[in-house]
C-alpha positions in Angstrom: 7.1 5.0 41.2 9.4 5.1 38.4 7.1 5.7 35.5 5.4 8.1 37.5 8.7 10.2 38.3 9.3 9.6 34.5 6.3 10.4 32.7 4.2 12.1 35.5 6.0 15.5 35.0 5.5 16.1 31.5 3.6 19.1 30.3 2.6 20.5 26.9 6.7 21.4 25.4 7.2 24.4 23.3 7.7 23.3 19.0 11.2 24.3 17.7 10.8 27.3 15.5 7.2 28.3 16.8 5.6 29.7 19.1 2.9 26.7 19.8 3.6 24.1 22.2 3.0 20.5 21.8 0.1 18.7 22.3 -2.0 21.8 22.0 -5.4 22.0 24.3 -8.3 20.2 23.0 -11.1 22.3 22.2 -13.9 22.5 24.5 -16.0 19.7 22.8 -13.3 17.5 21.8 -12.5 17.1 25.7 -16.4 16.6 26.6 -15.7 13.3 23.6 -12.8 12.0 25.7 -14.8 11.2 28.4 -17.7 9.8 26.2 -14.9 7.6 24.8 -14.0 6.2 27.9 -17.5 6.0 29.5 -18.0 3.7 26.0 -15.3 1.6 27.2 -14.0 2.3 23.4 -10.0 1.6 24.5 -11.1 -2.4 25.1 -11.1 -2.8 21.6 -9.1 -0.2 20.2 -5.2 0.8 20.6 -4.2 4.8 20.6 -0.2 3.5 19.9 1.6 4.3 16.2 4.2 0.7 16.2 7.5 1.5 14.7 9.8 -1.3 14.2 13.2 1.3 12.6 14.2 4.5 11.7 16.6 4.9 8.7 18.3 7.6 7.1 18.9 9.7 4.1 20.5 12.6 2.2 18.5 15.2 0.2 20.1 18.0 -1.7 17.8 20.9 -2.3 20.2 23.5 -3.4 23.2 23.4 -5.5 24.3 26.3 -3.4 27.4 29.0 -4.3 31.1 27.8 -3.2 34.0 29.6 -4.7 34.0 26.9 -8.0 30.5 27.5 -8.8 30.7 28.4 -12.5 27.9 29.5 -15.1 28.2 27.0 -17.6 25.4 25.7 -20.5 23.2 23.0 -19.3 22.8 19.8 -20.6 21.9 19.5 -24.4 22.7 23.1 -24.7 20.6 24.9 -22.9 20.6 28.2 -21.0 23.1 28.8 -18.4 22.8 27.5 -15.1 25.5 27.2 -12.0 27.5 24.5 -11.6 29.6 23.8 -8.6 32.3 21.6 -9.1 32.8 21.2 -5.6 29.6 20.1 -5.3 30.3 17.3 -8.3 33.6 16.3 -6.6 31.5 15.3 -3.3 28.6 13.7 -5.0 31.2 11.9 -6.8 33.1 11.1 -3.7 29.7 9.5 -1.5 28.6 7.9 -5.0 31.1 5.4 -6.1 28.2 4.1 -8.8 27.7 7.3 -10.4 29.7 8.3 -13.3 31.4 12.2 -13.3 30.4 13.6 -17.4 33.6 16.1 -18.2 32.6 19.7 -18.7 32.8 21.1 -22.0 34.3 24.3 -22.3 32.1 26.5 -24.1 33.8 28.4 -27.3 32.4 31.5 -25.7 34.7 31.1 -22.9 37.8 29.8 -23.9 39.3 33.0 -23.7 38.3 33.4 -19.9 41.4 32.3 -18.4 39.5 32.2 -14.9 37.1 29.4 -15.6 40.2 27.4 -17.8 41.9 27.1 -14.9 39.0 25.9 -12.8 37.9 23.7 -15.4 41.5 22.5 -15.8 41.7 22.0 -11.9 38.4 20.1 -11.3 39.5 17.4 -14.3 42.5 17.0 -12.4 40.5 16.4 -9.4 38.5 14.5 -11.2 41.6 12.1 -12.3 43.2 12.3 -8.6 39.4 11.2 -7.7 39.4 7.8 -10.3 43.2 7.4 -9.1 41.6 7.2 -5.2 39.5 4.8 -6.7 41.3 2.2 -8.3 43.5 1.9 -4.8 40.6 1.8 -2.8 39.2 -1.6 -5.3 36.6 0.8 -6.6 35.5 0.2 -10.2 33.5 3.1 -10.8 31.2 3.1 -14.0 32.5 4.6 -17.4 29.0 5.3 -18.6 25.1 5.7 -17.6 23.9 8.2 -14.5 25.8 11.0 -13.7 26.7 13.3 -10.6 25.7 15.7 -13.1 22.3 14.7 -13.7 21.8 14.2 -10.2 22.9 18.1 -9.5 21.0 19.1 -12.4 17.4 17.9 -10.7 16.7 18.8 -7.5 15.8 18.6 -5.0 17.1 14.9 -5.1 18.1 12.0 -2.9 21.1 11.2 -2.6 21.0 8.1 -0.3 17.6 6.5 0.7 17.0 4.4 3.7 20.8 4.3 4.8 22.2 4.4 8.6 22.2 7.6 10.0 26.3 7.3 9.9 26.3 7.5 6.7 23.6 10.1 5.8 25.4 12.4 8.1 28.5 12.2 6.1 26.7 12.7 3.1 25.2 15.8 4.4 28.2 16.8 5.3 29.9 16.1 2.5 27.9 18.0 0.5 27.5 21.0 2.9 31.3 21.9 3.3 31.1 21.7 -0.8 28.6 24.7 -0.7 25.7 23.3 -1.2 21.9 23.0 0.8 21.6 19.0 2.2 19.1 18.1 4.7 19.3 14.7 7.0 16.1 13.1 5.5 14.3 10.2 7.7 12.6 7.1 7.2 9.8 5.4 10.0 9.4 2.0 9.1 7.2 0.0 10.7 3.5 -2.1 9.9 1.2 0.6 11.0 3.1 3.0 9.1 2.7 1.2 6.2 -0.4 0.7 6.7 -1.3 4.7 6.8 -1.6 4.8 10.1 0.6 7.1 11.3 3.7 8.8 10.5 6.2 8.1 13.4 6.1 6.2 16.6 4.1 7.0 19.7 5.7 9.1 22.4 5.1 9.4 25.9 4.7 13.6 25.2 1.3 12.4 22.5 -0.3 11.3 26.1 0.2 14.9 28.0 -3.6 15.5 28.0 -5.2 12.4 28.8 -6.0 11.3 32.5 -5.8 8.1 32.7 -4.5 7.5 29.4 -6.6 4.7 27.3 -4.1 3.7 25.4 -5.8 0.1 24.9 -4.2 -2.9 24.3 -6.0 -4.9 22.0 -6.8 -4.3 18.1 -10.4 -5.9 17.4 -10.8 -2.4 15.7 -8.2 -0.5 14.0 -5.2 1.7 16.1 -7.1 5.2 16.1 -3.8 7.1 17.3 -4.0 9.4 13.9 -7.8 8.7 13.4 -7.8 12.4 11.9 -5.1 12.3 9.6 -5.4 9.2 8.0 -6.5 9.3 4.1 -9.9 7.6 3.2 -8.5 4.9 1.5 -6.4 3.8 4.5 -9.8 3.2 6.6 -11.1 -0.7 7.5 -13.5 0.3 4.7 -11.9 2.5 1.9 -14.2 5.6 0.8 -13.4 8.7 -0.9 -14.0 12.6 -1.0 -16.9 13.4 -2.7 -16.3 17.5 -2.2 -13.9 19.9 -1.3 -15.6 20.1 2.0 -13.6 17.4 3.5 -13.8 18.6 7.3 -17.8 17.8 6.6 -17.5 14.6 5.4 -15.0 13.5 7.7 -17.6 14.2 10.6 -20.0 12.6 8.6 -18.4 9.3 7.7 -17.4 9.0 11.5 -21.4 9.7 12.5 -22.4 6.8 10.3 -19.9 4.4 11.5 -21.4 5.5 15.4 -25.2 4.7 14.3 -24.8 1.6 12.0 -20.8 0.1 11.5 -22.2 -2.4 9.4 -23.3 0.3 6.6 -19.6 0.9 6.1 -18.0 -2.4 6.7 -19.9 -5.4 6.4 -18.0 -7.7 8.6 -17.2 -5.1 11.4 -17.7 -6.4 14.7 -18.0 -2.7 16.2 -21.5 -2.5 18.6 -23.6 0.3 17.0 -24.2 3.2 19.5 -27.5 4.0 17.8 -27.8 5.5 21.7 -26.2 8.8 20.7 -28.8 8.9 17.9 -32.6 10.4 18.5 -34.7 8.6 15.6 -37.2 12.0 16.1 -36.3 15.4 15.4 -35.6 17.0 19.4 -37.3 20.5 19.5 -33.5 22.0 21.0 -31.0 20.3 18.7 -27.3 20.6 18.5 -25.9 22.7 15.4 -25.9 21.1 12.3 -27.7 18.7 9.6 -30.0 15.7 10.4 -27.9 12.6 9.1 -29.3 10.6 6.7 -28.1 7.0 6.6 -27.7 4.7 4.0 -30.5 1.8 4.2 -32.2 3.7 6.6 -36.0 5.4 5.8 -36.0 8.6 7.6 -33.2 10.9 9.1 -31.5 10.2 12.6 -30.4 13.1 14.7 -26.8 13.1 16.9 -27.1 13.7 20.2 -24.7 16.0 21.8 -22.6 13.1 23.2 -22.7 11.5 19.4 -20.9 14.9 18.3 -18.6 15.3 21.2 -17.0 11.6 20.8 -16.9 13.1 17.0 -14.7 15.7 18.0 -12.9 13.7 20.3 -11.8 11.4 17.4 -11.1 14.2 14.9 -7.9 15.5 17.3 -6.4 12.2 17.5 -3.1 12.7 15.1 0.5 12.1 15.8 2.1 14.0 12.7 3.9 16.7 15.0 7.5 15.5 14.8 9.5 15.7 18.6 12.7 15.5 19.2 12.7 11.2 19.7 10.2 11.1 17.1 10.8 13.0 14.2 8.4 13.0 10.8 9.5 12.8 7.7 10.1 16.1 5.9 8.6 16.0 2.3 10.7 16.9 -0.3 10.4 21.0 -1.5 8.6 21.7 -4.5 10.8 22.7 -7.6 8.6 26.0 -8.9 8.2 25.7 -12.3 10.1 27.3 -15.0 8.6 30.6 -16.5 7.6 30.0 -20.2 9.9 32.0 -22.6 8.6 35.3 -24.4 8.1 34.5 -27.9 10.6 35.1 -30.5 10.0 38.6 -32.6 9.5 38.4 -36.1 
């Protein structure tokens, strides 16, 4: 009874920051496909289960953010102003004992700005308190190379990689009490997520709306637990787009694979469900195209059940990060810098 008190309770559970709930309702067709998938006793020879062997951690900095000793200073090389905050450079220079801290040149503009002397004056004597720390401590920080400057002065950028989630969160703590915009990054490691496969583990919650769940348990085909998000090249036989109309040729490709495996991959040992196939064009036909199949003479047409486990296959994708199973955030794309207006003559 225990799984069942566990696991028999759980229901569709609202998305943090949205108003959809997770897993959403499968369409219509898509449900019809589940039970063409099962009636095809598909789950004896494939899994619906991501495998994730870790999770590490990491620190990104997105935003060099505004504390009170965030100065407008030239950038490297001598290039327009940007901000700089020195708190900022104190705690990247604090969680990065192999970075190197460049001094700040006071710009001849500015030397008669007794505000930012004195901040300039304090942060290099936080700077030598800083090296001071270090030599006690038995670190033997580097005199040249990399900066904490030049890893301010590109962002977003990570600042750890694939580190325990101890010390990602004092990064990102580090770095927000300095003023600036961190994020707890995360890393899913495991062989069907190197594979392309998936992007996190399987949950309990990915299972809400399947009864029984075929969740399969041996791999004589591939796992199909993100069937729909996974990118051509990551399929038993790699293919690619040949159009923008992806969603088409996605359907498509999965049609062909139904009818004949072999045309696709050679040495599969998938049974063909030629079946959900009429060879002669039916006078009341479900929407769509006749399929034409490579190394076959004349068109086949999908039945509805052929379409259906189609559908079926195209919601299967666990990219919805939960709570025990978060995804990956990508990193945010630094826009592009406007191009300067020309110089007048």
């Amino acid at each position: 009874m225990a799984p069942q008190l566990q696991l028999g309770a759980l229901a569709p559970g609202p998305l943090p920051n949205s108003t959809e709930v997770y897993p959403p309702t499968r369409p219509g067709l898509a449900a019809q496909g589940a039970e063409v998938y099962r009636s095809l006793g598909c789950a004896q020879c494939h899994t619906r289960a991501v495998r994730q062997t870790q999770a590490l951690y990491g620190a990104r900095l997105n935003e060099v953010g505004n504390s009170p000793n965030t100065l407008l200073l030239p950038g490297l090389g001598g290039s327009d102003p940007k901000p700089v905050n020195l708190d900022l450079l104190l705690a990247l220079a604090t969680i990065r004992p192999d970075l190197t801290i460049a001094p700040l040149p006071l710009p001849p503009a500015l030397v008669g700005d007794t505000n930012i002397v004195a901040r300039l004056k304090q942060f290099a004597d936080n700077v030598a308190l800083l090296k001071r720390n270090d030599t006690k401590v038995g670190i033997n920080r580097p005199t040249s190379g990399p900066s904490v400057n030049d890893l301010a002065g590109k962002l977003p950028a990570a600042v750890f990689e694939r580190v325990s989630i101890e010390a990602g969160e004092r990064a990102v703590k580090y770095l927000s009490d300095a003023g600036a915009k961190a994020e707890l990054t995360f890393y899913n490691l495991g062989p069907d997520i190197e594979r392309g496969w998936g992007a996190r583990r399987t949950v309990a919650q990915d299972y809400v709306n399947d009864s029984p769940v075929l969740l399969g348990s041996v791999r004589v085909g591939p796992d199909l637990a993100s069937l729909a998000t996974r990118a051509p090249e990551k399929f038993a036989a790699p293919w690619k787009f040949a159009s923008t109309n992806t969603a088409a040729e996605f359907e498509r490709h999965l049609l062909v694979h139904l009818y004949n495996p072999r045309v696709l991959a050679k040495d599969s040992t998938c049974p063909s469900a030629g079946y959900l196939f009429n060879k002669q064009k039916p006078e009341i036909r479900a929407a769509g195209e006749p399929l034409t199949v490579p190394g076959t003479d004349a068109p086949v047409f999908p039945k509805h059940e052929a379409r259906a486990l189609v559908a079926y296959l195209l919601t299967q994708r666990v990219d919805t990060g939960v709570a025990e199973a978060p995804v990956p955030s990508a990193p945010k794309a630094v826009p592009a810098a406007a191009p300067k207006a020309p110089m007048k003559p």
